[in-house]
C-alpha positions as CSV (number, residue, x, y, z in Angstrom):
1,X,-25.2,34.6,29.9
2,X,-22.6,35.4,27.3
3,X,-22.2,32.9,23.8
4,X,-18.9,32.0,25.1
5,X,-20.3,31.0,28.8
6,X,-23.0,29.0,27.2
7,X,-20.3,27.0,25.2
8,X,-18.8,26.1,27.5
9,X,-21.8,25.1,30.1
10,X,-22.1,22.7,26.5
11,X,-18.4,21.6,26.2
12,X,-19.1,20.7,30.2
13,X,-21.9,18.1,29.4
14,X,-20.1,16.4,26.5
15,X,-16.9,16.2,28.5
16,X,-18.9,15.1,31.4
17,X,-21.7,12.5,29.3
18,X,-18.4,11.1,27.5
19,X,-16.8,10.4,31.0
20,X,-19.9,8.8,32.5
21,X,-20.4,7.0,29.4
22,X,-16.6,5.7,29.7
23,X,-16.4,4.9,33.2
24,X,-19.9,2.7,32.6
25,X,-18.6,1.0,30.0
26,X,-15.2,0.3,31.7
27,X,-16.9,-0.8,35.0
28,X,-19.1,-3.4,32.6
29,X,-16.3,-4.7,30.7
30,X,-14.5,-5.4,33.8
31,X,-17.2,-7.5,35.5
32,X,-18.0,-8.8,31.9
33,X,-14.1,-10.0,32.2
34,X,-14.1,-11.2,35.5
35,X,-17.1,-13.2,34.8
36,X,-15.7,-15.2,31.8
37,X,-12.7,-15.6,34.1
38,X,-14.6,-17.0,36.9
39,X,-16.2,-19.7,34.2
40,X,-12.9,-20.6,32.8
41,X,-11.3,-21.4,36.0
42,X,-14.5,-23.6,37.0
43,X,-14.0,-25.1,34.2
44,X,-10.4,-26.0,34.4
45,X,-11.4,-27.2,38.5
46,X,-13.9,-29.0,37.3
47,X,-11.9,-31.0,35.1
48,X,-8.6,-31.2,37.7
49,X,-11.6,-33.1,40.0
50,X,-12.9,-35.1,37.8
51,X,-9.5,-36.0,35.9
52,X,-8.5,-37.1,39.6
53,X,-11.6,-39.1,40.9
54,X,-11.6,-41.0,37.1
55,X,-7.3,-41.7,38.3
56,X,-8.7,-43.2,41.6
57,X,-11.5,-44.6,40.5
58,X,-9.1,-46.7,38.4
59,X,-6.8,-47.3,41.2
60,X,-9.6,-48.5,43.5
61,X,-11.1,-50.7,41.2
62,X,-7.5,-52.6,40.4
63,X,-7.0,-52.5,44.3
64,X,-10.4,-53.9,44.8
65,X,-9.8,-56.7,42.1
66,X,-6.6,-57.8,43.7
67,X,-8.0,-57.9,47.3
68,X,-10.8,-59.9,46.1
69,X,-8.2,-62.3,44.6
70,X,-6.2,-62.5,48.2
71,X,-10.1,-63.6,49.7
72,X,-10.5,-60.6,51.0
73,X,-14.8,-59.5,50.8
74,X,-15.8,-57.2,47.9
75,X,-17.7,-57.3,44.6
76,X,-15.4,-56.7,42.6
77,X,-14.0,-59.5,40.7
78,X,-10.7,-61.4,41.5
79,X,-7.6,-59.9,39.1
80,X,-4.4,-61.7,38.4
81,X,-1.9,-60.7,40.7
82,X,0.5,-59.7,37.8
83,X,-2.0,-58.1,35.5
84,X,-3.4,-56.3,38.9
85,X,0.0,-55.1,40.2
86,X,0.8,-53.3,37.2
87,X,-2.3,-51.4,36.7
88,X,-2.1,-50.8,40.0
89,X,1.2,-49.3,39.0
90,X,0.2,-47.0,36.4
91,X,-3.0,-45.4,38.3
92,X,-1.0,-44.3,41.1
93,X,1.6,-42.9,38.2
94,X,-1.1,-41.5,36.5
95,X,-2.6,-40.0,39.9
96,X,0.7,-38.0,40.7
97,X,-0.1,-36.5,37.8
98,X,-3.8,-35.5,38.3
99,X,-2.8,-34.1,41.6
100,X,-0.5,-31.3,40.4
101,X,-3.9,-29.7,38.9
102,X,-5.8,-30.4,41.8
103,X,-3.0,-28.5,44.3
104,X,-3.1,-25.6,41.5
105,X,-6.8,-25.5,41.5
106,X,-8.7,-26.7,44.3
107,X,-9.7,-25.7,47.4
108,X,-8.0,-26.4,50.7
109,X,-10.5,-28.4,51.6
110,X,-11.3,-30.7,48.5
111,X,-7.4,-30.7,48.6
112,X,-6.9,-32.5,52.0
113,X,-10.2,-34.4,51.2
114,X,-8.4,-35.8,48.2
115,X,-5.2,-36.6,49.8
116,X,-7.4,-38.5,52.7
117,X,-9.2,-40.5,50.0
118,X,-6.1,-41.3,48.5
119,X,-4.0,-42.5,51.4
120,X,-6.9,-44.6,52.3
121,X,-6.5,-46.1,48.8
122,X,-2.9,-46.7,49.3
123,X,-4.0,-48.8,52.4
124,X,-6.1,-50.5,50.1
125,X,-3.2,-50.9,47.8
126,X,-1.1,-52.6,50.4
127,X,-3.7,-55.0,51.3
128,X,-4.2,-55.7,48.1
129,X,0.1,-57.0,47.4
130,X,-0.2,-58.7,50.6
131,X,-0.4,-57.0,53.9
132,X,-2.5,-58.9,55.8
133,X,-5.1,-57.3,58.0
134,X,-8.4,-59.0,59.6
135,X,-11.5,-58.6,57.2
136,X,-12.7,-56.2,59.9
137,X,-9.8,-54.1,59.8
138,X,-10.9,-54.2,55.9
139,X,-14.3,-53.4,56.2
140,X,-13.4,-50.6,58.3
141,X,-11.1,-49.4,55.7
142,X,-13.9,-49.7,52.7
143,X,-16.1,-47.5,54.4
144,X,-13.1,-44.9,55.2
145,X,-12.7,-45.2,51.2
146,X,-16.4,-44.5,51.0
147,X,-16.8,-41.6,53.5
148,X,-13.2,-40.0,52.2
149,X,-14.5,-40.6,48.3
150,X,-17.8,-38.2,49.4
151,X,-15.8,-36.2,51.3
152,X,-14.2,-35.4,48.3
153,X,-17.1,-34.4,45.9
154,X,-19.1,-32.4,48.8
155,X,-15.8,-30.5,48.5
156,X,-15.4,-30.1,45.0
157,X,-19.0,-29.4,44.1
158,X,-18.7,-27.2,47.1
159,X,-16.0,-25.3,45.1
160,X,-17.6,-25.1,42.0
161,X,-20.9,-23.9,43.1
162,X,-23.0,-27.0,43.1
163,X,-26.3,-26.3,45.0
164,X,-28.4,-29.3,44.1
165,X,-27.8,-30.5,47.4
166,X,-26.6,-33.4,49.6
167,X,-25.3,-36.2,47.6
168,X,-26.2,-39.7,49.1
169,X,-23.9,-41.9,50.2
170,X,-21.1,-44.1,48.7
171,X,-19.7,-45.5,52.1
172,X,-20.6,-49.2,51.5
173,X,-21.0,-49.9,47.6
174,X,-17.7,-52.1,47.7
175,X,-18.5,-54.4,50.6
176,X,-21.0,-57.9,50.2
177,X,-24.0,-57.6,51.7
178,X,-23.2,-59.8,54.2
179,X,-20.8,-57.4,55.6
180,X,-23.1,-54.5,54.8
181,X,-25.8,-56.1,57.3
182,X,-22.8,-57.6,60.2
183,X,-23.4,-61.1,58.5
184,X,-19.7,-62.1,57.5
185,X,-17.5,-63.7,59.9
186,X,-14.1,-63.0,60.2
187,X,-11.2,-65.5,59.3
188,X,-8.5,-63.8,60.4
């Protein structure tokens, strides 16, 4: 073999180590960057779900407060009417807001499971400035808030990856016990 043939059989394996070598490290930065990507977006999902479950949270509880004050059945405590009304108010102001993120972020499924909690909760809302429905009608409707709430999170942690399992569930943590165990008669 000639000098000039065995220069370049060596110009060949530094051209070709320095391409391996590049494409290797390109390939790993990528995946390096789609992985930090990944995190930040679970990240921002995680707190568009939880920013929106704190909203409703709120909203539930001032609904809860002001159907307890119309005799409605629940634990929570009875809210003036005034006081309630307005905080209803600002949680579902503050929800409209939550939501954006949630439409930008979540999946289709925690989305609809979200919007089903909430119209629930506007339901609740109603009944709690006045619509009158049977306390049947609104235990039926505290357990659609309970099963649409868990609905929600198996979606979400879904979503984000959660694997610890099954959550238990939520369905009946507004109601008396009476009405937990068929004990409560019905006024209406």
């Amino acid at each position: 073999m000639t000098v000039v043939a065995q220069q370049m059989v060596a110009i060949l394996g530094v051209v070709i180590g320095a391409g391996a070598t590049y494409a290797a490290t390109m390939i790993t930065e990528r995946t390096k960057w789609r992985r930090s990507q990944a995190a930040r977006w679970d990240d921002k999902r995680l707190a568009a779900y939880n920013d929106y479950a704190q909203v409703l949270r709120g909203y539930s509880d001032a609904a809860f407060r002001l159907a307890a004050a119309q005799g409605y059945p629940t634990i929570s405590q009875p809210l003036d009417l005034e006081v309630g009304a307005q905080r209803l108010a600002d949680a579902h102001a503050e929800r409209a807001v939550r939501w954006e993120a949630v439409m930008l972020l979540g999946s289709p499924a925690a989305v609809a499971a979200g919007r089903a909690w909430f119209e629930d909760l506007v339901q609740l809302g109603h009944i709690a400035q006045g619509l009158t429905v049977s306390h049947t009608e609104f235990g039926d409707l505290v357990v659609s808030i309970g099963l649409h709430r868990d609905a929600f999170y198996a979606c979400a942690r879904d979503d984000l990856g959660v694997t610890s399992g099954v959550l238990p569930s939520s369905a009946f943590t507004r109601m008396p016990p009476r009405m937990i165990t068929g004990g409560a008669s019905d006024p209406s």
